[in-house]
C-alpha positions in Angstrom: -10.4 -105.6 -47.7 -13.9 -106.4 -46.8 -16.8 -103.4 -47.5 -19.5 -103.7 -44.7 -22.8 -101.6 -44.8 -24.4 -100.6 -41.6 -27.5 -99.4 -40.2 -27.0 -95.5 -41.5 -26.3 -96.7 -44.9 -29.4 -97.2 -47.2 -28.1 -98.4 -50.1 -25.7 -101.9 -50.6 -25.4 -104.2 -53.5 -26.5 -107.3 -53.4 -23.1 -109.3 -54.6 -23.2 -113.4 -55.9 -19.5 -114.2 -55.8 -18.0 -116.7 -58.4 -18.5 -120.1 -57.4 -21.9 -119.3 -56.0 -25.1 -120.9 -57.3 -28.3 -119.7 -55.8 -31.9 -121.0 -57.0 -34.3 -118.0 -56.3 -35.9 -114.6 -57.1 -34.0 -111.0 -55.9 -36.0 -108.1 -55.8 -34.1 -105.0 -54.6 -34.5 -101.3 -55.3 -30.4 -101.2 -55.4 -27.6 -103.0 -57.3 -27.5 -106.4 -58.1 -23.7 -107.9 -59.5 -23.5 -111.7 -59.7 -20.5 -113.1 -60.9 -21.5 -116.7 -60.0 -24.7 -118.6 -61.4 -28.6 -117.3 -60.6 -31.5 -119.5 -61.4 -34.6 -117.4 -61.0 -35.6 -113.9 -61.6 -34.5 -110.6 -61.0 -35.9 -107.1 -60.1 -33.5 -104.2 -59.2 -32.7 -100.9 -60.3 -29.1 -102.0 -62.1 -28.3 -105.6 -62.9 -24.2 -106.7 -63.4 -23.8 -109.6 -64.6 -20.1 -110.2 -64.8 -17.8 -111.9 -67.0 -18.2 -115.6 -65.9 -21.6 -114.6 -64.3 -24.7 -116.0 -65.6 -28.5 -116.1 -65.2 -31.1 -118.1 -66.1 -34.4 -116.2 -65.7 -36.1 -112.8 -66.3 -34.2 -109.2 -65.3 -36.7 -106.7 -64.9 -34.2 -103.9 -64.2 -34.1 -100.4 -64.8 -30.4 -100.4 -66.3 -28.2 -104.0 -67.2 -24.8 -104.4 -67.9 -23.9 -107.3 -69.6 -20.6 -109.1 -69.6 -21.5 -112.6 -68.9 -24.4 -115.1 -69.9 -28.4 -114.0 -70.0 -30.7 -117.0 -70.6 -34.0 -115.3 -70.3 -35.9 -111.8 -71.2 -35.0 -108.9 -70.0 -37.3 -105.2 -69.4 -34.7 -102.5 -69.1 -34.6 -98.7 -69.9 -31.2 -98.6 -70.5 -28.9 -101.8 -71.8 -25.4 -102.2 -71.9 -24.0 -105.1 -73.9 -20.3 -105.7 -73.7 -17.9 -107.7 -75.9 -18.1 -111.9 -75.2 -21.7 -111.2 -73.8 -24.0 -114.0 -74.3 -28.2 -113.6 -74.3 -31.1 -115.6 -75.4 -34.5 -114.0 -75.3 -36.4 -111.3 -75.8 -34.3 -107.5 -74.7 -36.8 -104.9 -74.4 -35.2 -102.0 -73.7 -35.4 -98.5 -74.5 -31.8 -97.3 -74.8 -29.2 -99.7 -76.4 -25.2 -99.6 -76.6 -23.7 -102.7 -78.1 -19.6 -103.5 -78.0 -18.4 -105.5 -80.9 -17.7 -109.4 -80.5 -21.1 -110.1 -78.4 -23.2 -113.4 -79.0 -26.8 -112.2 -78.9 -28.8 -114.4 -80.2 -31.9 -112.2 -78.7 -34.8 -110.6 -80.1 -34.4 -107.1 -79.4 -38.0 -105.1 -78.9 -37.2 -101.3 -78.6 -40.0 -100.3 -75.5 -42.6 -97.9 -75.8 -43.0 -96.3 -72.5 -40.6 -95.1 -70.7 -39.8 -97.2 -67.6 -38.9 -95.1 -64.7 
């Protein structure tokens, strides 16, 4: 079944299905789940990147959960790391819960303010 949104709904997530490879920027105040490949950066109020998903580029975002592959910083308030997660970069973030078994291979810079 099929989930549509329609003109009295404000908020949808913007969803990159597996097998999809999109070369861009999102900027969104909503949800953002890719579980295909992104090449470019991304600004939304909760990143998903799913197992199989992966990003190359910046997440400015202001909560992430990580299954999949980061290649890039990423700005969050609050980070969510999950067993077979893979990242290279810089994490800034200023809440952190890591599952066992991930491949970070980040620097992790615990942020001063506090991101709204």
């Amino acid at each position: 079944m099929l989930a549509f949104t329609n003109a009295k709904e404000k908020q949808s997530p913007t969803i990159i299905g597996a097998g999809c490879r999109l070369t861009g920027n999102i900027k969104t105040d909503h949800t953002v789940q890719i579980h295909g490949d992104i090449t470019g950066d991304i600004t939304a109020d909760i990143v998903i990147i799913g197992r199989g998903g992966r990003v190359n580029g910046r997440i400015n975002a202001n909560e992430l959960f990580l299954h999949g592959t980061l290649d890039g910083p990423a700005s969050v308030n609050i980070a969510n790391v999950f067993s077979n997660a893979q990242m290279r970069g810089v994490l800034e973030y200023n809440t952190l819960n890591i599952s066992a078994n991930t491949g970070l291979e980040c620097k992790l810079a615990k942020r001063k303010d506090k991101k709204k």
